[in-house]
C-alpha positions as CSV (number, residue, x, y, z in Angstrom):
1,X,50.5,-10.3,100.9
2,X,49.1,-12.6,103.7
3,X,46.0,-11.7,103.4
4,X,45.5,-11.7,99.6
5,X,46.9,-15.2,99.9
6,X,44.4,-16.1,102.6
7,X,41.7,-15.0,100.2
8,X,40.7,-17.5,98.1
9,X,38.8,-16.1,95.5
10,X,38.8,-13.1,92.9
11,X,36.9,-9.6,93.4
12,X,37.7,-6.0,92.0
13,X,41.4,-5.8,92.0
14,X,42.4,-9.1,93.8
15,X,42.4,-11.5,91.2
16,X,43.7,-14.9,91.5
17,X,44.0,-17.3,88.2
18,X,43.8,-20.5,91.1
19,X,40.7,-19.2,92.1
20,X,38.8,-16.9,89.6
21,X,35.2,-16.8,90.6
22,X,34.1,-14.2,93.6
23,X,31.9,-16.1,96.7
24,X,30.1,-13.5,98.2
25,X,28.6,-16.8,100.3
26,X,32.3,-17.5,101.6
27,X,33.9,-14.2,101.7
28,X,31.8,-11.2,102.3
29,X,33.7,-9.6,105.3
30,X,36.4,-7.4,105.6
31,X,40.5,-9.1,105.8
32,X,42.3,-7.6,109.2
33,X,45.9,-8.7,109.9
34,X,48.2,-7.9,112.3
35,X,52.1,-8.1,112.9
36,X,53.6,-8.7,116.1
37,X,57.0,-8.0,116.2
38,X,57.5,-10.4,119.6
39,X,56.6,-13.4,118.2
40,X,58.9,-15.7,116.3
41,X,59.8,-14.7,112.1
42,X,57.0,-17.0,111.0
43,X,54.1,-16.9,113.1
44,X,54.5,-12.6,113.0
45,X,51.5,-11.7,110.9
46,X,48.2,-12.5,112.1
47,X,44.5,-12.5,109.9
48,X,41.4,-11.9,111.6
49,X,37.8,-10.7,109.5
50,X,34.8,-8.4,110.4
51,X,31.7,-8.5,109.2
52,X,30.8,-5.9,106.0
53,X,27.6,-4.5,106.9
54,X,25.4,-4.5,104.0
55,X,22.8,-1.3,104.8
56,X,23.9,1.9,104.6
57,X,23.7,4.3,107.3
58,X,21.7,7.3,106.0
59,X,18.7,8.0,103.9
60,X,20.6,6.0,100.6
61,X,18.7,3.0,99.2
62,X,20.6,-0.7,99.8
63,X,22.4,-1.9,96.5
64,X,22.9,-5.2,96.6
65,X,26.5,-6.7,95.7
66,X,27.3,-8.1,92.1
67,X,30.3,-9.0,90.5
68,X,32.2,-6.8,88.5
69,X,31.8,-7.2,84.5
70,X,33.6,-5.3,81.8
């Protein structure tokens, strides 16, 4: 839930009516978050990012990103 707030944008599945376009430009990386149970009730959950990395690893060809259209 943090972290789908913290994203402020729409892509695939997260869809947000207060944001509805996708910025690859913005938010191309990966949402982490973390919950640490010693601090106080409202600073608990933490968000962090890491980078998406765009070629793949084997013999495949790169596809580049696009949105989404049905």
């Amino acid at each position: 839930m943090h972290s789908a707030e913290a994203r402020k944008e729409s892509r695939g599945a997260h869809s947000r009516e207060d944001f509805p376009d996708r910025l690859d430009d913005e938010w191309m990386k990966h949402t982490v978050g973390w919950y640490d149970w010693s601090k106080a009730k409202n600073d608990r959950v933490r968000i962090g990012y890491r980078p998406v990395h765009m070629q793949p690893l084997g013999e495949m060809e790169h596809i580049p990103p696009k949105a989404r259209t049905y």
